[in-house]
PAZAPA-4460 file (N, C-alpha, C; in steps of 0.05 Angstrom, whole numbers, plus 32768, in hexadecimal, padded with zeros to 4 digits):
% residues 159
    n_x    n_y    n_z   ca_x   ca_y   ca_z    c_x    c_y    c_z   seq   type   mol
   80B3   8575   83ED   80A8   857E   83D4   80A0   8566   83C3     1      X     A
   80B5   854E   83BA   80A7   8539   83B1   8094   852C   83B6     2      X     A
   8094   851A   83D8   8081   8518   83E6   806F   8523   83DD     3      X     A
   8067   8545   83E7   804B   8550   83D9   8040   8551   83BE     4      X     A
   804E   8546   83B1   8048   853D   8393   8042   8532   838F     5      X     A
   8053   8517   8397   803D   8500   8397   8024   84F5   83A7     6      X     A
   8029   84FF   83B9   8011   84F4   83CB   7FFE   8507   83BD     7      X     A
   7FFA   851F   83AF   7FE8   852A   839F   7FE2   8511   8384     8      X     A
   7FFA   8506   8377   7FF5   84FB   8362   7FE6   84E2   8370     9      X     A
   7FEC   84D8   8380   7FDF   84C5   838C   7FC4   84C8   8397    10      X     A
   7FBB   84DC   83A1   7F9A   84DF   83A6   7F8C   84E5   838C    11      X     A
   7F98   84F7   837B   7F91   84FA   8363   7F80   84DD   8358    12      X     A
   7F9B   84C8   8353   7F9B   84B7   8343   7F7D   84A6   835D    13      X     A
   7F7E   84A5   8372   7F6A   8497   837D   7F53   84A5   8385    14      X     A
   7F52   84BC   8378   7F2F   84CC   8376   7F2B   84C4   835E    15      X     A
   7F3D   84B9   834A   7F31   84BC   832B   7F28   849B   832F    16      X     A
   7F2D   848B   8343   7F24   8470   833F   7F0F   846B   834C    17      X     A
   7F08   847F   835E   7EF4   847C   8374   7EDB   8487   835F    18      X     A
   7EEB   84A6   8353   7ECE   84A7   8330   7ECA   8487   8327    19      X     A
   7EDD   8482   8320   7ECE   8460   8312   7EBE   8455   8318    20      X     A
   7EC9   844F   8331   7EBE   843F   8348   7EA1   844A   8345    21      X     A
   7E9F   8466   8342   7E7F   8471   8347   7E72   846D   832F    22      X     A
   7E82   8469   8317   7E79   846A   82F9   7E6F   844F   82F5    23      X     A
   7E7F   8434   82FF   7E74   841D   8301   7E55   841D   8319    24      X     A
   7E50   8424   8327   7E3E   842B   8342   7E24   8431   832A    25      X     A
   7E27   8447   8321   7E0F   844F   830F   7E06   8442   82F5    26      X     A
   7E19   8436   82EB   7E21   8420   82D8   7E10   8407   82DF    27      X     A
   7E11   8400   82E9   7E05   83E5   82FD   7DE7   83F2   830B    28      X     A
   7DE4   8406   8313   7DCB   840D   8311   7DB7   840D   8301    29      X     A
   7DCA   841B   82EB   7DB1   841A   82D4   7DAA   83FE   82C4    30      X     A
   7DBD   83F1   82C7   7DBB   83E0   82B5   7DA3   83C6   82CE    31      X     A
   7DAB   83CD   82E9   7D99   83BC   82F4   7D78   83CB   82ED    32      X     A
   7D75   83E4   82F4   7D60   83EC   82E3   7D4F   83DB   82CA    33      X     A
   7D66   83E7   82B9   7D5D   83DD   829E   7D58   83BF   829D    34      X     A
   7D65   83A8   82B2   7D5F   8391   82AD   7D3D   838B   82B8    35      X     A
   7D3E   83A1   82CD   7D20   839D   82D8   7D07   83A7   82C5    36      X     A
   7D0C   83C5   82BE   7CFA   83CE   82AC   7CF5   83BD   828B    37      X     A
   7D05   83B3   8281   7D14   83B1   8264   7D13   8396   8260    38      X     A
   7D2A   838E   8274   7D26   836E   826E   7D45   8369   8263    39      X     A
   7D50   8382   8259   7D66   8387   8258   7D79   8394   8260    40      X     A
   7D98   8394   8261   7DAC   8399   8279   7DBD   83AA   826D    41      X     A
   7DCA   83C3   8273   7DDA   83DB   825A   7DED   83BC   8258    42      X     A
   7DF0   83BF   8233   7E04   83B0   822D   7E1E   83AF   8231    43      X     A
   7E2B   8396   8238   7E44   8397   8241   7E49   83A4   8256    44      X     A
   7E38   83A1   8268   7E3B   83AA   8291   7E4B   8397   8293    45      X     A
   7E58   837F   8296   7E64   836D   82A4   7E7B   837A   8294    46      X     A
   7E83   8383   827A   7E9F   8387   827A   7EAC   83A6   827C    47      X     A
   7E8D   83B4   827E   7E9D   83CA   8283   7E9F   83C8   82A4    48      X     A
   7E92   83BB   82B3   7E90   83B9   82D5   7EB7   83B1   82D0    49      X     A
   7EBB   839A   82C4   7ED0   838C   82C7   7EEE   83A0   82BF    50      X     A
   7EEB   83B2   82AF   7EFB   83BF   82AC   7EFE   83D6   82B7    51      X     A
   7EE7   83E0   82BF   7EE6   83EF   82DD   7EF5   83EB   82F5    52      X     A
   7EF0   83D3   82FD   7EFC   83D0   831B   7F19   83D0   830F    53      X     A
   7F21   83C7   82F9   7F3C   83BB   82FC   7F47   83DD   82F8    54      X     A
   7F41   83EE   82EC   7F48   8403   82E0   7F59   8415   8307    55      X     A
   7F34   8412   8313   7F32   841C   832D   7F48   8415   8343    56      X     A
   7F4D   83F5   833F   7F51   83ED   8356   7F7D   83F1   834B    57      X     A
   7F81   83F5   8336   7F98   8407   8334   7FA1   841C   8334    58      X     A
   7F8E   8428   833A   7F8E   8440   8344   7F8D   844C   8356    59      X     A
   7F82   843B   836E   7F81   843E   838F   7FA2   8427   8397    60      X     A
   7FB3   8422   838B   7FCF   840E   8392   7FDD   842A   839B    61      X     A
   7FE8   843C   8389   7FFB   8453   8396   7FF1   8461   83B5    62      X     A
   7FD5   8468   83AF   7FCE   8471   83CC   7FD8   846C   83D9    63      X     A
   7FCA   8448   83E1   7FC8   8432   83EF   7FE3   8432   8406    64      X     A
   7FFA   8429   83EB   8015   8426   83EE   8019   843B   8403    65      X     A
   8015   8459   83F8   8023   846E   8405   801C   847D   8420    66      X     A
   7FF9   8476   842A   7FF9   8477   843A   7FFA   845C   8457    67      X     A
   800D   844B   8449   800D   8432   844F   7FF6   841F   8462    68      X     A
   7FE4   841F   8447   7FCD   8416   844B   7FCB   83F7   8448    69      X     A
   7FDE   83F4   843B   7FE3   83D3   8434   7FE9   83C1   8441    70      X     A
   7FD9   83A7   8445   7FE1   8393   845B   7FFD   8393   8464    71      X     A
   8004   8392   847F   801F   8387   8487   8019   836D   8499    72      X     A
   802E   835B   849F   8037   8349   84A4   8045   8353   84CE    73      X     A
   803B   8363   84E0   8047   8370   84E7   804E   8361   8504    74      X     A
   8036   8349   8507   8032   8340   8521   8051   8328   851F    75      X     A
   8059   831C   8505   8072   8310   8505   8088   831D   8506    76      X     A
   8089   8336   850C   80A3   8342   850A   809C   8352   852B    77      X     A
   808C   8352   8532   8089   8361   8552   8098   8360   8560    78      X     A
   80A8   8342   8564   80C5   834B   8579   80D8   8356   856B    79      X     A
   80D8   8361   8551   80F4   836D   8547   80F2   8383   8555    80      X     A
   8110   838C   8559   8113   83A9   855A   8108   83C4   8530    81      X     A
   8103   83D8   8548   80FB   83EF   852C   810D   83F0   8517    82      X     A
   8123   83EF   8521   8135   83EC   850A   8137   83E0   84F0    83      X     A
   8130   83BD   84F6   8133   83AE   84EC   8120   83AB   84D9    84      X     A
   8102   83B3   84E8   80E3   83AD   84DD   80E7   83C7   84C4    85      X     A
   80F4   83DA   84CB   80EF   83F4   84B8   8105   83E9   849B    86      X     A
   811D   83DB   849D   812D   83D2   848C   8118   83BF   847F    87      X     A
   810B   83A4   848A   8100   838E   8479   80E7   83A1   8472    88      X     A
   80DC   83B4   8478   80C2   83C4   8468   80CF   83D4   8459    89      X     A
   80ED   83DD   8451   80F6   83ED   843B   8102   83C7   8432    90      X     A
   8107   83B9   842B   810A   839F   8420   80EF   8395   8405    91      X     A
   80DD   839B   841B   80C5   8391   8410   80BC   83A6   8403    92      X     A
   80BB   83BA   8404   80B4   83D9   83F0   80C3   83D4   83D8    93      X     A
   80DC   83C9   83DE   80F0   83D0   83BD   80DD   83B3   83B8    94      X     A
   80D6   839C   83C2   80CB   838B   83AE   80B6   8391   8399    95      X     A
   80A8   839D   83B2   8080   83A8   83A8   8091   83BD   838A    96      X     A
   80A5   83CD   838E   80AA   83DF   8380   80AD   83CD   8362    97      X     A
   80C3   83BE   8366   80CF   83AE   8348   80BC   83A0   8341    98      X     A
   80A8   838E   8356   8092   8387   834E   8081   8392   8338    99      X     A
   8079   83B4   8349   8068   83C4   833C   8073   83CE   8322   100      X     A
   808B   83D7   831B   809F   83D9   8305   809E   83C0   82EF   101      X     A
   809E   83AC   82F5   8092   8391   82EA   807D   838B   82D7   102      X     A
   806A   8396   82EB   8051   839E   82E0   804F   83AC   82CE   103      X     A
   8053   83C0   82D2   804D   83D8   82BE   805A   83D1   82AA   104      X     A
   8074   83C0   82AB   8081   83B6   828A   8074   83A9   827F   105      X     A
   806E   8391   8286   805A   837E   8279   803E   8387   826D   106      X     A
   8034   8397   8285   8018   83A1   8282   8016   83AB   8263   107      X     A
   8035   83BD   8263   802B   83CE   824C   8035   83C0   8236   108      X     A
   8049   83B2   8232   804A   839A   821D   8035   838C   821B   109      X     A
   8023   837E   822A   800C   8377   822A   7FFC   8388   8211   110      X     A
   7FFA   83A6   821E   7FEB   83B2   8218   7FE6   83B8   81F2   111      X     A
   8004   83B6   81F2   8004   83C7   81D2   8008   83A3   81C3   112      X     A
   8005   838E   81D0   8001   8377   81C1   7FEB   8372   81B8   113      X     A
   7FD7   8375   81D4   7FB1   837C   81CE   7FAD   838E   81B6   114      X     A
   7FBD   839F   81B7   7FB9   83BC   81A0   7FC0   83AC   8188   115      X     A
   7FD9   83A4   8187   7FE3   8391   816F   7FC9   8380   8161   116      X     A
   7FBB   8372   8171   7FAF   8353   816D   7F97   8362   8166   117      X     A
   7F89   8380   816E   7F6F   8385   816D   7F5F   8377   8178   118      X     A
   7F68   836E   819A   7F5B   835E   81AB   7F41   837B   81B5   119      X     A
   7F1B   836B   81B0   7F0E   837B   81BD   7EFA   8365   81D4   120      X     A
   7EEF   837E   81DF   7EDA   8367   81F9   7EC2   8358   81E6   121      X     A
   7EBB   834F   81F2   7EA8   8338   81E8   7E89   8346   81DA   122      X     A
   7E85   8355   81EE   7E66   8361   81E7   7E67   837E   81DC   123      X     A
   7E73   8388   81E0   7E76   83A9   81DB   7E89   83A1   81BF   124      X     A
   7E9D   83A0   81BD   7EAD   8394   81AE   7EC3   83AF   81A8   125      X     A
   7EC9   83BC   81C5   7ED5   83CE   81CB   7EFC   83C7   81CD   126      X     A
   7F05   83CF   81BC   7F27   83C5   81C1   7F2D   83CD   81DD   127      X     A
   7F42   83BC   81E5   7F48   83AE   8205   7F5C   83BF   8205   128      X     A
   7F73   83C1   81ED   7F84   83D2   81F6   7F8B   83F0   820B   129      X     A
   7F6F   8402   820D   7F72   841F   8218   7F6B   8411   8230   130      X     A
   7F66   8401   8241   7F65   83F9   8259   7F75   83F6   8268   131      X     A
   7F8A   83F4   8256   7FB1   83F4   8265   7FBC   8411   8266   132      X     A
   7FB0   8421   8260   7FB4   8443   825F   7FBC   8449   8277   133      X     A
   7FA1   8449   8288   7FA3   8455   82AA   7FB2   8445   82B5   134      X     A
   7FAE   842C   82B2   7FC3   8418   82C4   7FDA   8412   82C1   135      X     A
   7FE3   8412   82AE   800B   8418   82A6   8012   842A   82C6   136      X     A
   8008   8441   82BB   800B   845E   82C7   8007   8461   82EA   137      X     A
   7FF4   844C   82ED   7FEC   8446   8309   7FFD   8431   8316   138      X     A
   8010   8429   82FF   8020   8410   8310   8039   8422   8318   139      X     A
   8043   843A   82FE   805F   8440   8300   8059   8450   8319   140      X     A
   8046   8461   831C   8044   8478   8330   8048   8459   8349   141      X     A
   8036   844E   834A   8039   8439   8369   8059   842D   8363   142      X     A
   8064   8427   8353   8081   8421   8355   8092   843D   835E   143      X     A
   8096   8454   8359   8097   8470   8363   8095   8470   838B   144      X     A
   8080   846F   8386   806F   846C   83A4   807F   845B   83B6   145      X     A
   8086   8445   83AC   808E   842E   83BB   80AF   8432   83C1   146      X     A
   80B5   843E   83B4   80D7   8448   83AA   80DB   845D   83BF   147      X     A
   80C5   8477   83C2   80C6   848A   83D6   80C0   847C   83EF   148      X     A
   80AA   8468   83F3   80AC   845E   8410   80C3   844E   8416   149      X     A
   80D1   8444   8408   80E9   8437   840E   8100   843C   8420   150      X     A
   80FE   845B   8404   8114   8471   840B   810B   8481   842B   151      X     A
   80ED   847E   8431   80EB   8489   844F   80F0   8470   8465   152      X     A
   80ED   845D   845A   80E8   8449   8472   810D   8449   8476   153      X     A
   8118   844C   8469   813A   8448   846B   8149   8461   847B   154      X     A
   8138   8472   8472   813A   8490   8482   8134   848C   849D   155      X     A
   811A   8483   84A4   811B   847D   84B9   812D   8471   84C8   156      X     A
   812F   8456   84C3   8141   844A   84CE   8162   8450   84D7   157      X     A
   8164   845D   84BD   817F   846B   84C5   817D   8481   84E3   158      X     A
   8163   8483   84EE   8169   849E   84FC   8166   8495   851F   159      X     A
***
């Protein structure tokens, strides 16, 4: 039942980045348009492109993680026995996990400091702070993620 929860919260969260992903796509279209017709480029494409990917590309980490899509290391561990390889991949999950837990603290201290300072982007002159919104949220769910594969890769092993 959890499992099916999250792996819902997790495609969820990486259809809404793959929208971005498509929102930047059309974004960058028009504005290549407009540089051809116009002579000019929709303002502030380079930082909304920039806050795009970064928005996106935290948002495809939980997936990633859970359908363990993420690089492994696997050809140096090939003469281990299963046992062992499933223990150092629940090792390395609690890292990615505290890692990702890490993140999301800072991120969001980060976040409400930007808010503090009334830090905005350069050309739009849009505050930086709501950019840490989706991605806090995208780190705790991938720290989540990383915690449940842990807890399977240990399962396994035990069996």
């Amino acid at each position: 039942m959890f499992g099916h929860a999250l792996t819902q919260a997790c495609r969820g969260l990486a259809l809404a980045g793959g929208a971005v992903l498509l929102a930047i796509v059309g974004l960058t279209m028009v504005s290549i348009a407009l540089r051809e017709l116009t002579g000019q480029p929709v303002p502030g494409d380079y930082e909304l492109v920039e806050i795009g990917c970064a928005v996106a590309v935290f948002a495809f980490l939980p997936y990633c993680q859970l359908i363990g899509g993420n690089v492994f290391v696997e050809f140096a561990m090939a003469w281990a026995p299963l046992w062992l390889r499933l223990w150092l991949d629940a090792l390395a999950q609690m890292a990615y996990a505290s890692i990702a837990a890490l993140l999301a603290w800072r991120l969001t201290l980060g976040g409400l400091d930007l808010h503090g300072y009334g830090e905005t982007t350069m050309v739009l002159g849009m505050p930086v702070w709501p950019v840490f919104l989706p991605i806090v949220p995208s780190l705790v769910l991938l720290s989540i993620v990383c915690l449940y594969t842990t807890a399977m890769s240990l399962w396994k092993a035990r069996a």
